[in-house]
N, C-alpha and C positions, 0 to 999 in steps of 0.2 A: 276750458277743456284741457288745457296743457297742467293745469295744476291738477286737474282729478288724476290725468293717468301718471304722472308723476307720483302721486298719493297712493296710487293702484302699485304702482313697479315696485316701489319702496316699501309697503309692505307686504306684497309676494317675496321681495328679499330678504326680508325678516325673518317671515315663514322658512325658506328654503335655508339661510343660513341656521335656524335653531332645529329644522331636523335633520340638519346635518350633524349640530353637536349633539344630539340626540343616539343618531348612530354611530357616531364616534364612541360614545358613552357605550352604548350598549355591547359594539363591539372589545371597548377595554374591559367591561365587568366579565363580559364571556370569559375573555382572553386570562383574567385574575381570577377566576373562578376556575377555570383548567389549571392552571400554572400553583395554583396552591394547594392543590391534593396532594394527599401523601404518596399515592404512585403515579407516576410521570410512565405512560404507556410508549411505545416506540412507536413510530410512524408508518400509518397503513397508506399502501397502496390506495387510490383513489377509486368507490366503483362505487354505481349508484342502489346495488342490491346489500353490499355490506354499511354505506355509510348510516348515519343514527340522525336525527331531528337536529342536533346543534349542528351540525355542519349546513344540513339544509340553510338554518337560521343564518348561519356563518356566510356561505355564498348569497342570502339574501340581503344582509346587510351593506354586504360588499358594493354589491349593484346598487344597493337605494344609494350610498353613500358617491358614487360614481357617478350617481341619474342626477343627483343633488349639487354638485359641484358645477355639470356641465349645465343644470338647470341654474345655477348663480351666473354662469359668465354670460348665458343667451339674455337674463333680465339686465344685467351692467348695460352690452350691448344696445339694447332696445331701448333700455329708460335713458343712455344719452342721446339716441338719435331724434327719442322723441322731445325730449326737453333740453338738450346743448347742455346739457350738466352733468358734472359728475358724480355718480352715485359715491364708488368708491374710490378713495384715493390710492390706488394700487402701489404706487410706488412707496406711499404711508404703511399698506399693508406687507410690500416685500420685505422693509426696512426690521420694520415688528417682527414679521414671521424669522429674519436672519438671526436677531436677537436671544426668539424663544428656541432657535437653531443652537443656536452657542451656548445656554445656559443650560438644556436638556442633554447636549454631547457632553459638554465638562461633570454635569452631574454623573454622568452614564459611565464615564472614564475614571471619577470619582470611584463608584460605585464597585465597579470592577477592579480598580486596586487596593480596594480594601477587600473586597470578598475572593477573589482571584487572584490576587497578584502573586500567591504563593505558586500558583500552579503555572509559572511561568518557568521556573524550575523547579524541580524537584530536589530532595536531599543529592550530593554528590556521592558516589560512591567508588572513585577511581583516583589513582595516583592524576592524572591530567586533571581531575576534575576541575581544582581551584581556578587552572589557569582559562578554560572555559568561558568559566564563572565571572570571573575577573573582565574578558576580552566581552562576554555578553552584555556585561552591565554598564561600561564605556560608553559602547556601543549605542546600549539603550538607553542612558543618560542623556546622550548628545541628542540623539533624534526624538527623544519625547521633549526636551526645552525646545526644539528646533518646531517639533507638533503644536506644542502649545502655543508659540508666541505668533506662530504662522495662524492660524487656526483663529486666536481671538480677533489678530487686526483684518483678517479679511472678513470674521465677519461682523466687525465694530465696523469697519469700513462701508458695507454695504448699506451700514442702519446710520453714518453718521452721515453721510457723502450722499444720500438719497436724492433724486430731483427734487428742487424745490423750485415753485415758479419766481423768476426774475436773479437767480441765483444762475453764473456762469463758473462755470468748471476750471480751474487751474491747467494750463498747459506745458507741460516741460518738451523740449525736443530732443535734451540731450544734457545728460549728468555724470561726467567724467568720475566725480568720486564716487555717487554707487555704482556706476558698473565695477571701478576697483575692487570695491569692499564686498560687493557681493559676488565678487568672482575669486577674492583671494582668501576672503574666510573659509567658504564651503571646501574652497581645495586643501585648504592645510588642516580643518578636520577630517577631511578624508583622509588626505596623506597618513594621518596619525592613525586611523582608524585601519587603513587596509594595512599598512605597515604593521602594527598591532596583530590585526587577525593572520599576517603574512610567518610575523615572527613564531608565533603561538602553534599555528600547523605545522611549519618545520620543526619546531622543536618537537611536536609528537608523534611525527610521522619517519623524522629523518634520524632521530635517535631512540630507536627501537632496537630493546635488550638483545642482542642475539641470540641469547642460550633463552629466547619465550619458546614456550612451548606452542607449538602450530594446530590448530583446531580449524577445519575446514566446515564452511556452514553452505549448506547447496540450497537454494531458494527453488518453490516452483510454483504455480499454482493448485492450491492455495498453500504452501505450509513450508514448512523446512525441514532440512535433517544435518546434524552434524555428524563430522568424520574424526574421529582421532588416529593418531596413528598408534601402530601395535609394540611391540617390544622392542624392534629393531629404532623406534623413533624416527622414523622415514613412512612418509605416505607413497603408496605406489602409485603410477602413472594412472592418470584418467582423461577422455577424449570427449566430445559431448556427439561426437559417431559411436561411438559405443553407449550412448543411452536406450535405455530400452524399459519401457515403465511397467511390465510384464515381471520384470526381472533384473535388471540392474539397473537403477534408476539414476546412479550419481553415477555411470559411464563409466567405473573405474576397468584397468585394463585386467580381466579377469578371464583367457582366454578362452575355457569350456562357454562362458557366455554370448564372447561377442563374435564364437563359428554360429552357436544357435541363430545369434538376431541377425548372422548372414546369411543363415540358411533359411529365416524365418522371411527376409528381404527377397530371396530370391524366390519362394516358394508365391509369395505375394504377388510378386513382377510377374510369373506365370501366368496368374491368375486372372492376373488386368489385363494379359494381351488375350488371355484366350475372352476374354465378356470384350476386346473390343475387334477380334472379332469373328465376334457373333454377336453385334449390334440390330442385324435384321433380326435375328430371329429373339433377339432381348426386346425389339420395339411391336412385336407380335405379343409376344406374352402379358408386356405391359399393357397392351391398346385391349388384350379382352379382359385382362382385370379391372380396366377401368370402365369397359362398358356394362359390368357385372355389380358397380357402384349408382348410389343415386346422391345427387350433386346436395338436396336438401336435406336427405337423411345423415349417408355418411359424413358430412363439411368437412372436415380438415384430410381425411385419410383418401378424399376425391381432391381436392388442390394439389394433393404430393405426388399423387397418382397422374392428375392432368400435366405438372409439371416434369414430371422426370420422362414423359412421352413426347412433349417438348424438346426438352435438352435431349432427347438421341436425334429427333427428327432437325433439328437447325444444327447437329453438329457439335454443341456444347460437351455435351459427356462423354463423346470422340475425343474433345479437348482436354477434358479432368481427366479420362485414363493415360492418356499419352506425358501428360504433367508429369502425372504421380506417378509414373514406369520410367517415366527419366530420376524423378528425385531418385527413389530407391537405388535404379543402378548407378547414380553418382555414390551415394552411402555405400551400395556395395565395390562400389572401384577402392573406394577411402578405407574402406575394413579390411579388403584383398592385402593393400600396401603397405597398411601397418602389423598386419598378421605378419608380413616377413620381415618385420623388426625385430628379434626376438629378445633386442633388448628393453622393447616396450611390457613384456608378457615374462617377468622376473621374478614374480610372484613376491614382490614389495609388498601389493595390496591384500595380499590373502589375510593377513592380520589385524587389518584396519576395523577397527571397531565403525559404526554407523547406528547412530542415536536417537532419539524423538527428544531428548531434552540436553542441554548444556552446561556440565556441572565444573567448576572452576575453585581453586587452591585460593583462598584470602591471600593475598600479598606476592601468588606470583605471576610476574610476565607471559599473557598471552599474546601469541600473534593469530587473527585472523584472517582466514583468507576463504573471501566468496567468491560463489559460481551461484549460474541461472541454467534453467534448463528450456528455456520458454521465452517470458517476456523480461524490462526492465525491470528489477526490487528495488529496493533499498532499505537496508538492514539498519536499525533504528534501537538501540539502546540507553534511553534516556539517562537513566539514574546512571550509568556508566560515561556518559559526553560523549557516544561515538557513534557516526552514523556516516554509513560509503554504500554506493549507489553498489549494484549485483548484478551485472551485464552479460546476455548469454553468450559465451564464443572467448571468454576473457575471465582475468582473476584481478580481483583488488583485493585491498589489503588492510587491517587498521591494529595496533598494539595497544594493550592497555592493561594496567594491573589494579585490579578489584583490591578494595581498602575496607569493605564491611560484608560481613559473611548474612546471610538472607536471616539469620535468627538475630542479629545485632541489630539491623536496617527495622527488622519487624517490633524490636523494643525500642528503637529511637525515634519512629512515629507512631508510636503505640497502633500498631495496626497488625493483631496476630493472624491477619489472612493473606497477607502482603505476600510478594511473590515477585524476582525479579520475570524481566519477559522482553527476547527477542522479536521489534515487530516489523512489519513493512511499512516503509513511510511514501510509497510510489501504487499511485493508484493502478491497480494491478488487473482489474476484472472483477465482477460481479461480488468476490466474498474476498476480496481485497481486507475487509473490515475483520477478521476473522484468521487474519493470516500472521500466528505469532508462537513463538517458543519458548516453553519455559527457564531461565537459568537461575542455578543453585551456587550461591557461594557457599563454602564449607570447608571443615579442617580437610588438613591432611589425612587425617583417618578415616575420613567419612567417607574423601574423595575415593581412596585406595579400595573402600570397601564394594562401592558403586561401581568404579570400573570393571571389578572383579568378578562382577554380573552382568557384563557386557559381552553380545558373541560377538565372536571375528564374523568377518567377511565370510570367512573360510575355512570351516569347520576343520580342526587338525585332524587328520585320520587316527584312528585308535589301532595301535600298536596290536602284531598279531599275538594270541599268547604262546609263550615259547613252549616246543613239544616236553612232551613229561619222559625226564631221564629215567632210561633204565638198570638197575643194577649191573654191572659188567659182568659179576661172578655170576649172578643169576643166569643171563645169556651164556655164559661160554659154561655152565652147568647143564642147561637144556641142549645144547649144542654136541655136548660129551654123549648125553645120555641118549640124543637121536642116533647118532654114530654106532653108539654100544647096538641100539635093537637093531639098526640097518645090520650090521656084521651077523646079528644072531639069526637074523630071519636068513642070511644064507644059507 
């Protein structure tokens, strides 16, 4: 009896491990059969109205292969209990699996530094570049031998060191030279390493050209804008209380604007004390629009309607307008005080140009300096080495002088669509992905020609035309001859 269900277990295990590599199989061909079409589609949303048969097939493979696994460990189970035996030698199998663990990642690792490894950088395109270049690759030297060697002995370790029956394991309690060694290796590559990356940032950050030319780049959701400054080569003041996305959206201090967004503040604060109150007669109007709704026809526009009858009846939207009527009159306290700065409101900024794209002189010194109007950025210029977080409430800062103009970079990867591009590297909100700005190396002439198509801030007024002279002789001729008829008509 114990031999037949034995006989039984062991080839229901058969079965179950061969349709397992069955579905294994079938999901790698799917898998190789999408993955080698000539267009690579973006990734949809999941819904059961939009999806197509291979997904079906995709989620049903998934499962069989799931059902199959957990169907392998219940027969293991059961055919030892029945027969004291071991089907499989699990720990023979761990050993194995670590094996084809180790030679599938080094292939894979393989694989990617030959096909990718380029795109770990890009060409350089800045005076810092080299030195970058140089502190990234140390860097990455140290910790891929440190990957590799780590990486094969633990898992040659797990396949050679496997249980074996009547085999006892090695015991140490205590190994005064490796803890040495592997406490004073790792710290004097590091030493070298941070020291390295310590030396390399000062040097780009703390000897920055003074006479760079200053470009101010404002991040927001989703996009950017840069600032230049106007003739005077001074950018004028700006406050992130005087943003206003209506109308001045980089806050600069332009005083017609920021009486508007205080007048437009206070007119708002009005607003919110008079709706709170008249909260009764706001949760009247609400309770018969929604009795006037039906819960299955209208769906979403009866939940907004039930809920915002809610929040007046427990008090909530008591609480949101009392919020929002405090923020505003703190902005409007903050806008009052600095209106009588008048050295804030100097009309620096009325000249400042304000940009949708980034255009930059081959070989000379810029300084940049960001602002946020919102959440955290981070301003992200690959082919240039430079990348500083964009924090709202604050300015950072980064120099850097472009060494290849966008028509040089586009012949030296032979790629005539190439483009450089300011991006966000801080995941920012929903179109985070999408949040980037073009910049143009280029001569001097090209630069001068493009800024010269740039409007100010602040339109210069146009000069009135001077009144039209009139002849002197002519006048004091008309002048004789009214005289002469006034005497005659006496």
């Amino acid at each position: 009896m114990k031999k037949l269900l034995y006989g039984l277990v062991k080839n229901a295990n058969l079965r179950a491990t061969s349709l397992l590599m069955l579905s294994l199989t079938a999901l790698a061909a799917g898998a190789y059969a999408q993955a080698s079409g000539d267009v690579i589609e973006p990734p949809k949303e999941f819904s059961l109205s939009t999806s197509d048969l291979v997904t079906y097939a995709y989620w049903v493979l998934a499962a069989l292969v799931l059902g199959v696994i957990i169907y392998i460990f219940d027969i293991g189970s059961l055919s030892e209990k029945l027969t004291g035996k071991k089907v499989i030698s699990w720990d023979n199998v761990n050993g194995w699996v670590a094996i084809i663990f180790m030679v599938a990642g080094l292939a894979g690792v393989t694989y990617e530094m030959i096909y990718h490894g380029e795109r770990l950088l890009p060409e350089s395109a800045s005076e810092h570049g080299s030195s970058i270049d140089s502190m990234f690759n140390w860097t990455f030297g140290f910790t891929f031998v440190v990957f590799l060697i780590t990486e094969i002995l633990l898992f040659w370790f797990m396949f050679r060191y496997r249980y074996r029956k009547g085999q006892k394991a090695a015991y140490y309690y205590h190994n005064n030279q490796l803890e040495i060694a592997w406490t004073i290796v790792p710290a004097i590559v590091l030493t070298f390493l941070v020291l390295r990356g310590y030396s390399t940032w000062d040097k780009i950050t703390q000897n920055a050209d003074p006479k760079a030319q200053q470009i101010e780049v404002f991040g927001y959701q989703f996009g950017w804008k840069a600032r230049y400054a106007g003739t005077d080569n001074k950018f004028g003041e700006s406050n992130y209380n005087f943003i206003d996305p209506s109308g001045n959206e980089l806050g600069l201090a332009l005083k017609p604007n920021v009486v508007a967004l205080r007048d437009t503040l206070s007119a708002d604060t009005s607003r919110l004390g008079n709706q709170l109150r008249n909260l009764s007669a706001m949760q009247q109007e609400v309770a018969g629009k929604l009795a006037k709704l039906d819960r299955d026809i209208d769906g979403k526009a009866y939940t907004d309607t039930e809920n915002e009858l809610e929040d007046i009846r427990n008090g909530t939207m008591a609480a949101k307008l009392r919020k929002e009527m405090k923020r505003k009159g703190v902005q409007i306290q903050r806008i009052n005080n600095m209106l009588a700065n008048e050295t804030i409101f100097n009309g620096a900024a009325n000249d400042d140009k304000v940009t949708t794209e980034i255009h930059l002189i081959k070989g000379k010194a810029y300084n940049f300096r960001f602002r946020a109007r919102d959440v955290i950025h981070s301003a992200y210029m690959p082919y240039f080495r430079a990348q500083m977080n964009v924090v709202p409430g604050m300015m950072t800062q980064f120099t850097l002088t472009p060494t290849k103009t966008t028509e040089e970079m586009r012949s030296e990867i032979n790629n005539k669509e190439f483009d450089y591009y300011l991006f966000c590297a801080k995941i920012c909100g929903g179109a985070h992905y999408n949040m980037k700005i073009k910049i143009v190396v280029e001569s001097e002439a090209e630069y001068n020609a493009w800024m010269n198509k740039q409007k100010q801030v602040v339109e210069p007024a146009i000069p009135a035309a001077p009144a039209e002279k009139t002849d002197s002789t002519v006048v004091k001729n008309v002048t004789m001859k009214s005289q002469t008829l006034a005497y005659i008509g006496r």
